[in-house]
C-alpha positions as CSV (number, residue, x, y, z in Angstrom):
1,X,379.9,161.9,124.4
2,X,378.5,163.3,121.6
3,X,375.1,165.9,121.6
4,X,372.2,163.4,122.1
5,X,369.0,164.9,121.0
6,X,366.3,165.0,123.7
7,X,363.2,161.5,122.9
8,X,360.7,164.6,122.3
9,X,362.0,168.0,122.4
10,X,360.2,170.5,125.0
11,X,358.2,173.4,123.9
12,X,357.1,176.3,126.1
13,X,355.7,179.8,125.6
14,X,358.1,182.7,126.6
15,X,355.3,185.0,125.5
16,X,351.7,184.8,124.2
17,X,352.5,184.6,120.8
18,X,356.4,183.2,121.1
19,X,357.0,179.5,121.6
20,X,360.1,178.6,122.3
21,X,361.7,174.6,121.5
22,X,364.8,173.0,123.0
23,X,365.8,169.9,121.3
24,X,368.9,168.6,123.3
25,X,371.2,169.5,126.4
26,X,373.4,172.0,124.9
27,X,370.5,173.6,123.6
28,X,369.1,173.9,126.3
29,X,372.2,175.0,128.7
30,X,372.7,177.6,126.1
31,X,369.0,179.3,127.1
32,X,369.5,178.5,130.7
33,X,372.7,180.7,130.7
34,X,372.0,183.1,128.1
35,X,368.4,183.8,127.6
36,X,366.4,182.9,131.6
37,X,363.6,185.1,132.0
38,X,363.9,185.5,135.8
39,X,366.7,185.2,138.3
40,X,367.5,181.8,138.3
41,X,366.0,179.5,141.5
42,X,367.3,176.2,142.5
43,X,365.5,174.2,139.9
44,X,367.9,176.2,137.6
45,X,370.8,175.5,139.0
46,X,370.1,171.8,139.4
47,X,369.1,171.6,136.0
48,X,372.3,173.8,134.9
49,X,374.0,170.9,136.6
50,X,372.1,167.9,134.9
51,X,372.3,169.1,131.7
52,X,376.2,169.4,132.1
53,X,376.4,166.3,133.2
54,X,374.2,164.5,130.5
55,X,376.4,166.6,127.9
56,X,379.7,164.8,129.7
57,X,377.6,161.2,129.8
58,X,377.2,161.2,133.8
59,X,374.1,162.1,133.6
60,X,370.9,160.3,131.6
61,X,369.4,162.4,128.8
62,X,366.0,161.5,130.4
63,X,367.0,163.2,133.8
64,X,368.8,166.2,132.2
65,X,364.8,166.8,130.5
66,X,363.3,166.4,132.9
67,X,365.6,168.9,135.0
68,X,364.7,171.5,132.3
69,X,360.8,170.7,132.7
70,X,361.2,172.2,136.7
71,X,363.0,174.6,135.6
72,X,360.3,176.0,133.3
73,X,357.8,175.5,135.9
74,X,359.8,177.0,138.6
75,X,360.4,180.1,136.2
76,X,356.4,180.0,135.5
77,X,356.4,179.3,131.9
78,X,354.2,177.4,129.9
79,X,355.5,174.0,129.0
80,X,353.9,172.7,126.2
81,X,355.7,169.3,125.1
């Protein structure tokens, strides 16, 4: 499967004056791997796992966006959109 761009692509602050967008799963893998702010907790891992899997086409684009929205909330950052 090809990269599917996420329906509206999630924005969150990873400082006061620094916001941050992802705008599809590999995107967003890549910043989960490379770039978390915090040691990564189970919503990390799960949406590690989801974005994989939407990236592969087991997995709905919807769900893998979603994954990354608890992530950012788990990891205490600012989700805008």
């Amino acid at each position: 499967m090809g990269n599917v761009a996420f329906s509206n692509p999630v924005r969150f602050m990873v400082s006061r004056r620094t916001v941050r967008q992802i705008s599809d799963p590999e995107e967003a893998l890549d910043y989960l791997r490379s770039y978390w702010p915090t040691e990564a907790g189970t919503r990390c891992q799960a949406a590690k796992q989801a974005l994989a899997e939407a990236i592969q086409g087991e997995r709905s684009i919807v769900d893998a966006r979603r994954a990354v929205v608890a992530a950012l909330h788990e990891a205490r950052l600012f989700v805008l959109g």
